[in-house]
C-alpha positions in Angstrom: -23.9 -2.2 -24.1 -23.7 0.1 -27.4 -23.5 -1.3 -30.7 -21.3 0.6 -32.9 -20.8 0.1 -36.7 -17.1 2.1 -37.8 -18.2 3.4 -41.3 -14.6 3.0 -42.2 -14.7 -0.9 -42.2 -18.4 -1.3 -41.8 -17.9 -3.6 -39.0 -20.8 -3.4 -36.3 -19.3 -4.9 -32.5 -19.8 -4.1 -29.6 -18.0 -1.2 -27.3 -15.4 -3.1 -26.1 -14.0 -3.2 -29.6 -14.2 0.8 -30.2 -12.3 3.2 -27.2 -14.1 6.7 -26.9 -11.9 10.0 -27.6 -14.5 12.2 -26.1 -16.5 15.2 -27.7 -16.6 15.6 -31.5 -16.3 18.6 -33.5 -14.2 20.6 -31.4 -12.0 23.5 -32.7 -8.6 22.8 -31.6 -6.3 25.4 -30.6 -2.5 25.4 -31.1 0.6 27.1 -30.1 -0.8 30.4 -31.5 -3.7 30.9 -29.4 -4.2 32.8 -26.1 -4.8 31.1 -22.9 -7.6 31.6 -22.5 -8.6 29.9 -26.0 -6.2 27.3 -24.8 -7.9 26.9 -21.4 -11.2 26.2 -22.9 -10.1 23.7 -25.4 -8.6 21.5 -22.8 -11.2 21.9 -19.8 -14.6 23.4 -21.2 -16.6 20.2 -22.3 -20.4 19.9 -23.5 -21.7 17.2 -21.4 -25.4 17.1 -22.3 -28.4 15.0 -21.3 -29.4 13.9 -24.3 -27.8 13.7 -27.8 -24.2 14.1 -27.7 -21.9 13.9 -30.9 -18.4 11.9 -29.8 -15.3 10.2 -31.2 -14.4 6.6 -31.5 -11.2 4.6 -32.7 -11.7 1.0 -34.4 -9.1 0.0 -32.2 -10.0 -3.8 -32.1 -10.3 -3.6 -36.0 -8.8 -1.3 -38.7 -7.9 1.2 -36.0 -9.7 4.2 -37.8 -11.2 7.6 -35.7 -14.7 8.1 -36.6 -17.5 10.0 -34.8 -21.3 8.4 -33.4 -24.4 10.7 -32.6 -26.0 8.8 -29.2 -28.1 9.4 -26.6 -26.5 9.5 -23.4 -30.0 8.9 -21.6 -30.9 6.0 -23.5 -27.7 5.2 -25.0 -29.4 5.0 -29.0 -26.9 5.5 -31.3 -28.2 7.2 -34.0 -25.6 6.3 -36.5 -21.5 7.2 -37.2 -19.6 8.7 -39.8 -16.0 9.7 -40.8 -13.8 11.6 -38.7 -13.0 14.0 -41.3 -16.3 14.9 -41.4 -16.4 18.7 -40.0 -20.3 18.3 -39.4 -22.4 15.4 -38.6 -24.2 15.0 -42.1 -27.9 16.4 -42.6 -29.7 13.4 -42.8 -28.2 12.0 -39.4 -29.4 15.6 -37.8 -32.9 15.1 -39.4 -32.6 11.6 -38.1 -32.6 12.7 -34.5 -35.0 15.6 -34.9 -37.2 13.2 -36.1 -36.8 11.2 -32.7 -36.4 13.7 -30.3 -37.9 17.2 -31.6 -36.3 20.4 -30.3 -32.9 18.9 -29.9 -29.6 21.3 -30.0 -25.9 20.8 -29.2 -23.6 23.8 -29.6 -25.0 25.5 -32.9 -25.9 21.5 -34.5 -29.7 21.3 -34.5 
């Protein structure tokens, strides 16, 4: 079972309180784009063994998004931040490289 704390309310539960809204930090493409962009927004999905960046909703609490760096071997959770974050903070990435040296996902090392 994860333990997640939402930095919104600073509440720390368990899963069943939080629902996952899949992989963080992706560029979203609207209207506008070509199908191809299109395509790979809704299909093309990092799904990594190891460290993985994802979203959360407080749903069982104040009902906020925020995003959680974990390990989807061990299931650590290395610690969550706001959704409106655009990058997971430097001292959460020097957190994991600390942990688990040579880590990368997409261009986050």
């Amino acid at each position: 079972m994860l333990l997640l704390e939402c930095p919104c309310c600073g509440v720390t539960a368990e899963e069943t309180e939080f629902h996952g809204g899949g992989e963080a930090h992706l560029k979203r493409f609207g209207p506008e784009s070509s199908d191809q962009e299109f395509e790979g927004y809704l299909f093309n999905r990092v799904n990594p063994r190891g460290v993985h960046f994802e979203r959360w909703r407080h749903v069982n609490g104040c009902g906020k998004w925020f995003h959680a760096a974990r390990c989807t071997v061990t299931l650590e959770v290395f610690g969550t931040y706001p959704a409106q974050t655009v990058e997971p903070p430097q001292i959460l990435r020097e957190l994991i490289s600390s942990k688990r040296p040579g880590w990368q996902w997409r261009e986050f090392t």
